[in-house]
C-alpha positions as CSV (number, residue, x, y, z in Angstrom):
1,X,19.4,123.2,93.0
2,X,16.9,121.2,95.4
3,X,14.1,119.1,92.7
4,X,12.0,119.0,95.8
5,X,11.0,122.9,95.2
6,X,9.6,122.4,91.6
7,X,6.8,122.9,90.4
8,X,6.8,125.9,92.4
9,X,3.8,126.4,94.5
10,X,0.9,128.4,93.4
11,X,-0.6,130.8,95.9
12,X,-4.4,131.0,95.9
13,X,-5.0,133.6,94.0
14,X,-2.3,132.7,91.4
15,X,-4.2,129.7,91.0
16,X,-7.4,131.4,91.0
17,X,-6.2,133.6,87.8
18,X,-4.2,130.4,85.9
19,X,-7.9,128.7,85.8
20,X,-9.6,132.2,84.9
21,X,-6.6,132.2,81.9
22,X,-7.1,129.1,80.6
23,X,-10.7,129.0,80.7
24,X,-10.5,132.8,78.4
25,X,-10.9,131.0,74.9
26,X,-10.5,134.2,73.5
27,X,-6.6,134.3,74.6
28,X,-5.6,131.0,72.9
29,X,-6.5,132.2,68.9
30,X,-3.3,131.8,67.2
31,X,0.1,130.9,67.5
32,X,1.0,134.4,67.9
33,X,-1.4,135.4,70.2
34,X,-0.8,131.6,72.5
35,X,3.1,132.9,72.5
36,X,2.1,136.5,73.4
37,X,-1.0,135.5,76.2
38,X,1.7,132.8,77.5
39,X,4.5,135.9,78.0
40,X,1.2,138.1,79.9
41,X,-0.2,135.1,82.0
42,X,3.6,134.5,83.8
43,X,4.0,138.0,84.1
44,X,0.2,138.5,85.6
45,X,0.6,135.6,87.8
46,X,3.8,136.0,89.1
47,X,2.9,139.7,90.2
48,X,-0.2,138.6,91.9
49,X,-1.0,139.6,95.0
50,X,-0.8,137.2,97.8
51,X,-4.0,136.1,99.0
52,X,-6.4,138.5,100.2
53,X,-8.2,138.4,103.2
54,X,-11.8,139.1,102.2
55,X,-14.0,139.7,105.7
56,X,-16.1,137.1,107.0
57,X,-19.5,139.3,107.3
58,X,-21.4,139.4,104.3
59,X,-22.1,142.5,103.2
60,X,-19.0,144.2,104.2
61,X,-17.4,147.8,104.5
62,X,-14.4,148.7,102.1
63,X,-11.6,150.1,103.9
64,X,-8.5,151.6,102.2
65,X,-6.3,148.3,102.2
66,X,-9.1,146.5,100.4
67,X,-9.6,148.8,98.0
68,X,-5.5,149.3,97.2
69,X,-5.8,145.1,96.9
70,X,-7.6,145.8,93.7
71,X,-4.7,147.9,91.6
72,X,-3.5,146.3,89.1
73,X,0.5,145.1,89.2
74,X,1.3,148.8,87.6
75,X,-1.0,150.4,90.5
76,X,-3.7,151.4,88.6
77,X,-7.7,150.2,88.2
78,X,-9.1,148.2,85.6
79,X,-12.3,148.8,84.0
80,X,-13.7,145.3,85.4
81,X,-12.6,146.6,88.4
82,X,-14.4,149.4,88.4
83,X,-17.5,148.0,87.5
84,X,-17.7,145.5,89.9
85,X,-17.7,148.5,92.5
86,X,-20.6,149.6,90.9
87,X,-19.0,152.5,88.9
88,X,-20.1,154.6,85.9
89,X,-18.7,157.2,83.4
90,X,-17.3,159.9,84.4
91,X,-15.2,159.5,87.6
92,X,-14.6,162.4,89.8
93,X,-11.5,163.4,91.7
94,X,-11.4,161.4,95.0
95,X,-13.7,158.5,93.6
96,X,-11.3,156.0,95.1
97,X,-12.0,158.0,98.9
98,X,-15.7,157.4,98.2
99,X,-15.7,153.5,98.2
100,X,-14.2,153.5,101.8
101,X,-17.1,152.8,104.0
102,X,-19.0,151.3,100.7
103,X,-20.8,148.1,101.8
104,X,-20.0,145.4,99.7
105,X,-21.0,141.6,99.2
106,X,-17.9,138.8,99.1
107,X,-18.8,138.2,95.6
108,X,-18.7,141.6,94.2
109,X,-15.3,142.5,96.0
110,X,-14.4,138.8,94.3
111,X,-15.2,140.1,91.7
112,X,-13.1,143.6,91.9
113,X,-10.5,141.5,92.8
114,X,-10.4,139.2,89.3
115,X,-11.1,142.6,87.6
116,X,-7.0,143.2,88.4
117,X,-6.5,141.3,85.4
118,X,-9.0,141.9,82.9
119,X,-8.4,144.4,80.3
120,X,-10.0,146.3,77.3
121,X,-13.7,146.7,78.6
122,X,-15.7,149.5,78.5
123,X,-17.1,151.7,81.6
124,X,-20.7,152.1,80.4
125,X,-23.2,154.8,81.9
């Protein structure tokens, strides 16, 4: 085994989500919730995404690969997801066809983007 290949590298957007993690106070309670939040943060940032290419233009059109960058690591949409595309209660078939062509500002789809990792919020009205 080569020492030269440890630490191993974090990609941009695992970095991006090991400083969102550790600046979460809420995640670092108790000892059983440090142990448990430790188990989820390598899992959550060894399934993230390589880095995304967000467009240079500012606001932008989603397009179906953008929008797919979003899922979650079990393919699914988060609630902060969601509302950083500017979503609300209830959600009808075919939603996820509507955001292509959606103009969208860098930040937001930054936003959308983080979301991937952020559970147990609400979608208001």
């Amino acid at each position: 085994m080569n020492n030269d290949s440890y630490p191993i590298a974090l990609s941009k957007a695992q970095e991006a989500l090991a400083r969102q993690w550790a600046a979460d106070d809420r995640l670092w309670t108790t000892q059983e919730t440090v142990e448990f939040n430790l188990m989820v943060f390598a899992r959550a940032v060894l399934a993230a995404k390589p880095d995304v290419e967000i467009p240079d233009s500012d606001p932008f059109r989603l397009t179906r690969s953008l929008v797919e960058n979003c899922k979650t690591e079990r393919g699914g949409f988060t609630y902060a997801t969601l509302k950083a595309f500017g979503l609300k209660k209830p959600l009808k078939h075919g939603w996820t066809k509507k955001l292509r062509g959606m103009w969208i500002t860098q930040e937001e789809y930054r936003q959308a983007l983080a979301g991937r990792f952020i559970y147990g919020q609400e979608l208001t009205d």
